[in-house]
C-alpha positions in Angstrom: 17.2 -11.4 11.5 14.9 -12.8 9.0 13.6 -10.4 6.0 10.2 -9.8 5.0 9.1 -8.2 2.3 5.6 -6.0 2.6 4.3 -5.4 -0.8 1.6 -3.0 -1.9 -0.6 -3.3 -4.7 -2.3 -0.5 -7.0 -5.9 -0.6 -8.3 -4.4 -1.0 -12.0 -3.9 -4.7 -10.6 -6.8 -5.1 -8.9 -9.4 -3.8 -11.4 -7.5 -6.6 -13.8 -8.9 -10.2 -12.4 -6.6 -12.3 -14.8 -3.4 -9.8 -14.1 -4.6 -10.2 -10.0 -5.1 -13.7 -10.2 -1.4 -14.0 -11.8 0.2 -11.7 -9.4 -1.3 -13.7 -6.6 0.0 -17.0 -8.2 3.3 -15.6 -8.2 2.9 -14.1 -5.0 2.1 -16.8 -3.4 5.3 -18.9 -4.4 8.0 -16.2 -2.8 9.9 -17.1 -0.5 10.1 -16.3 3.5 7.6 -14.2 5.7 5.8 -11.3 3.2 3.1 -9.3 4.1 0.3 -8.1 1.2 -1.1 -4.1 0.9 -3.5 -3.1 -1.7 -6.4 -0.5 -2.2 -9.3 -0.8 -4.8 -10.0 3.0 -5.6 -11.5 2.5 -8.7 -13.7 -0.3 -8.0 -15.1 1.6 -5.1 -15.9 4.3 -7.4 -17.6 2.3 -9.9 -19.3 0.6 -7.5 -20.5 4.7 -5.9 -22.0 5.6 -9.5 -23.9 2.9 -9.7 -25.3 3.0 -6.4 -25.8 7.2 -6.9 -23.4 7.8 -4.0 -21.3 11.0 -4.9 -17.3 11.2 -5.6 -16.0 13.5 -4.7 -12.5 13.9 -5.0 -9.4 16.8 -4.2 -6.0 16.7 -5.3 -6.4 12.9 -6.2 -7.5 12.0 -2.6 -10.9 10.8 -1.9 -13.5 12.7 0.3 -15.0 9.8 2.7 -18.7 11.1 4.3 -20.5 8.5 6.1 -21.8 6.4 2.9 -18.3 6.6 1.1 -17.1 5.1 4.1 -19.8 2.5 4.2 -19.0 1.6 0.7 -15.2 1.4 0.9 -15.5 -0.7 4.3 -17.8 -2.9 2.0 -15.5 -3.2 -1.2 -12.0 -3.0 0.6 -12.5 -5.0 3.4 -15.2 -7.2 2.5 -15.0 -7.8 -1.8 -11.0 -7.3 -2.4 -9.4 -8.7 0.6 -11.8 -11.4 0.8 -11.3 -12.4 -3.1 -7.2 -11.7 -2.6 -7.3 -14.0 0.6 -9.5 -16.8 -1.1 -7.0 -17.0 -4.0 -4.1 -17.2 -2.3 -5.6 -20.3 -0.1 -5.9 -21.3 -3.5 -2.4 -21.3 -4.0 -1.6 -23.3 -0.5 -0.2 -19.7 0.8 -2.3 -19.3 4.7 -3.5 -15.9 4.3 -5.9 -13.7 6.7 -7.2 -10.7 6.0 -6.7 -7.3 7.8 -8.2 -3.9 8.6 -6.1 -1.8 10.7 -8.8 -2.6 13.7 -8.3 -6.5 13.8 -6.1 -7.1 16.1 -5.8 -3.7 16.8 -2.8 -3.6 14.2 -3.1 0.2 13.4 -4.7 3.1 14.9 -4.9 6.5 13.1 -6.4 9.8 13.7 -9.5 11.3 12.0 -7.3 14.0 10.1 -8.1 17.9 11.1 -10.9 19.3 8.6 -8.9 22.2 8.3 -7.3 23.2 5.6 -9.6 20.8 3.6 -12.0 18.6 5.2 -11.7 14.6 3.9 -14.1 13.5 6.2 -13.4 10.1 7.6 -9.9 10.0 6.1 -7.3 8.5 8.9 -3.6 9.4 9.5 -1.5 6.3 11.3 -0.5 7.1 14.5 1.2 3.9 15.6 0.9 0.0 14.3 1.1 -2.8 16.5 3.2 -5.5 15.5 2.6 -7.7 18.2 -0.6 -10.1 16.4 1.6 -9.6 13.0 4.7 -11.2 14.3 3.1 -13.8 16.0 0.9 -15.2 12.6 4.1 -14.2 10.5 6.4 -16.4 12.6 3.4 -19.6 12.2 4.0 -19.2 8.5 0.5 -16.6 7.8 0.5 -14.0 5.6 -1.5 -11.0 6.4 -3.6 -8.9 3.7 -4.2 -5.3 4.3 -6.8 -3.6 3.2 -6.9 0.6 3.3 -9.1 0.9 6.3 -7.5 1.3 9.8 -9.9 3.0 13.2 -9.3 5.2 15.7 -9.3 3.2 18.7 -12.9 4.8 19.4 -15.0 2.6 17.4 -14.3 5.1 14.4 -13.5 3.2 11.1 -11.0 5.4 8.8 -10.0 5.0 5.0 -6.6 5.4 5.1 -3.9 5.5 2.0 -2.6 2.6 1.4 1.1 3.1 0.5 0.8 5.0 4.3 -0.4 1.8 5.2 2.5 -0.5 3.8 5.0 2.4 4.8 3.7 1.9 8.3 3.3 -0.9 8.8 7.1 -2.0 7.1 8.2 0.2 9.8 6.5 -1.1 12.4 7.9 -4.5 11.9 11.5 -3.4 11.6 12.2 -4.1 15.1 11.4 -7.7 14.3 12.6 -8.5 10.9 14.9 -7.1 8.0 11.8 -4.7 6.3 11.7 -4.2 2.6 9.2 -2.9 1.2 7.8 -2.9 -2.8 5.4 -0.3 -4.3 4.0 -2.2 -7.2 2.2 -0.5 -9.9 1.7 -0.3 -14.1 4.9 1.8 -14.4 8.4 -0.2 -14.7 9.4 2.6 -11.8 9.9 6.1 -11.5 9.6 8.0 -14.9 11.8 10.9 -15.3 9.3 11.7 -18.7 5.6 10.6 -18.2 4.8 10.0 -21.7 7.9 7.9 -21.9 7.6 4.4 -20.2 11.8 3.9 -20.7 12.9 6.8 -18.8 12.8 5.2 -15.6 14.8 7.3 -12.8 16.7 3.4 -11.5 18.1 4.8 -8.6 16.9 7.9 -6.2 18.7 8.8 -2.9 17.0 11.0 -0.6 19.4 14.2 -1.8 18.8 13.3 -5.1 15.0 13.5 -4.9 15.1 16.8 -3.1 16.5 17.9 -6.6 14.4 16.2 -8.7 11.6 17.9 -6.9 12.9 21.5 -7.1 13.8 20.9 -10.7 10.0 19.0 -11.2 11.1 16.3 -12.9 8.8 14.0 -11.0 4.9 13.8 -12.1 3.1 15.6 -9.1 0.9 12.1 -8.3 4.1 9.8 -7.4 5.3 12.2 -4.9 3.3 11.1 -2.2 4.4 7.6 -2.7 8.0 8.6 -2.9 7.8 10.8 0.7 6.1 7.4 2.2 9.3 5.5 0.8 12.1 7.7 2.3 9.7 8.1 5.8 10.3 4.1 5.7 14.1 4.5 5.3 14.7 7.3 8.1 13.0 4.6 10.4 14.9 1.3 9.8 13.2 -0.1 6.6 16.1 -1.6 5.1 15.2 -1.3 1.6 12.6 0.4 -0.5 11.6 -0.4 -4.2 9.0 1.2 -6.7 7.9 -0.4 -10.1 5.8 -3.0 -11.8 5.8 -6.7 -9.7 8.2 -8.2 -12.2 10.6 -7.0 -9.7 9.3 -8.8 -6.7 10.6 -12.3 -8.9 13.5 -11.0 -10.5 15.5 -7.9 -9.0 17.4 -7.6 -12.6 14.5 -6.3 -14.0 14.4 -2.7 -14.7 12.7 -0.4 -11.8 13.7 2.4 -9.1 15.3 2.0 -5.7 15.2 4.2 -2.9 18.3 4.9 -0.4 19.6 7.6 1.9 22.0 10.0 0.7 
């Protein structure tokens, strides 16, 4: 079975064009089927100020009305993924761009508006590999953008490291799945004022721990419950930490395993 790696990309990349522009370079020479992930957070909420369209944001997660999703449709799947896809032509890697509604890849589900109401914020209910594996297998890499639909005709912004979690599971029935949560960070910091005290390895008992004893900065645990979802259903590996990794596994930054 051949492995593919599904990599997803913070905004700390994205809002950088020359550190983008050099991941993409680098991305583009790996080796093997590999599917791209990112967001673009803070462009869209630049990009909201300026057009005096209101933020409004709880517990870190975005509240999408009707204009917020306009926008985000607009700078996620039209500005990034268009500018990611164009550069890594650039690079001779064949790349197509993806919302969760081409190819009807992933469907979610407008999430309740009880206890707190996001708005147009979408929870994946299932991803179809089929379209995937058939431009994966012709040597294309897809580019996913946070934006998936309901299977109604309902656009949904949808988190991203969902997204890659998903969708890394989804294809596990077709290829050996790993899946790479790249960020600033070197990995998973034990102290967040100290860059160095990066938490190498963290097994599913060992987190529960780390949680109780809140050791882990409140904002990373969402990421790390999407990475051991992805292990309970066949992901083979899971990593977290800045996308030196990706080109050299030597380098310093957390795995994820089962206890």
């Amino acid at each position: 079975m051949k492995t593919i790696k599904i990599v997803k990309i913070g905004g700390n990349i994205i809002n950088d064009k020359k550190a983008l522009n050099n991941f993409l370079a680098d991305f583009a020479q790996l080796k093997g089927p590999k599917v791209l992930v990112h967001g673009g957070g803070k462009l869209a909420s630049e990009l909201a100020k300026q057009l005096n369209i209101p933020v409004t944001m709880i517990d870190g997660r975005r509240v999408t009305d009707t204009q917020t999703l306009d926008l985000i449709t607009m700078v996620y799947a039209g500005k990034i993924n268009k500018q990611i896809v164009t550069q890594l032509q650039a690079h001779n890697t064949n790349a197509i761009g993806f919302t969760g509604a081409d190819g009807n890849t992933i469907v979610s589900t407008k999430r309740p508006a009880e206890p707190i109401d996001y708005g147009f914020a979408g929870d994946v209910v299932t991803v179809n590999p089929q379209v995937l594996t058939i431009l994966i297998n012709n040597e294309v890499t897809p580019v996913f953008c946070a934006i998936t639909h309901d299977a109604n005709g309902q656009l949904l912004n949808t988190n991203a490291d969902t997204i890659a979690s998903e969708i890394a599971i989804g294809l596990s029935a077709h290829f050996s799945t790993e899946l790479y949560y790249c960020f600033e960070k070197s990995g998973v910091l034990s102290d967040v004022t100290d860059d160095n005290s990066i938490i190498e390895q963290i097994t599913s008992e060992s987190y529960a721990q780390l949680k109780a004893d809140g050791v882990i900065f409140e904002g990373m645990l969402p990421k790390l419950d999407n990475c051991f979802h992805a292990l309970k259903n066949n992901v083979h590996k899971v990593h977290i930490g800045s996308t030196t990794m990706l080109f050299n596994s030597k380098n310093k930054h957390t795995s994820l395993q089962l206890s």
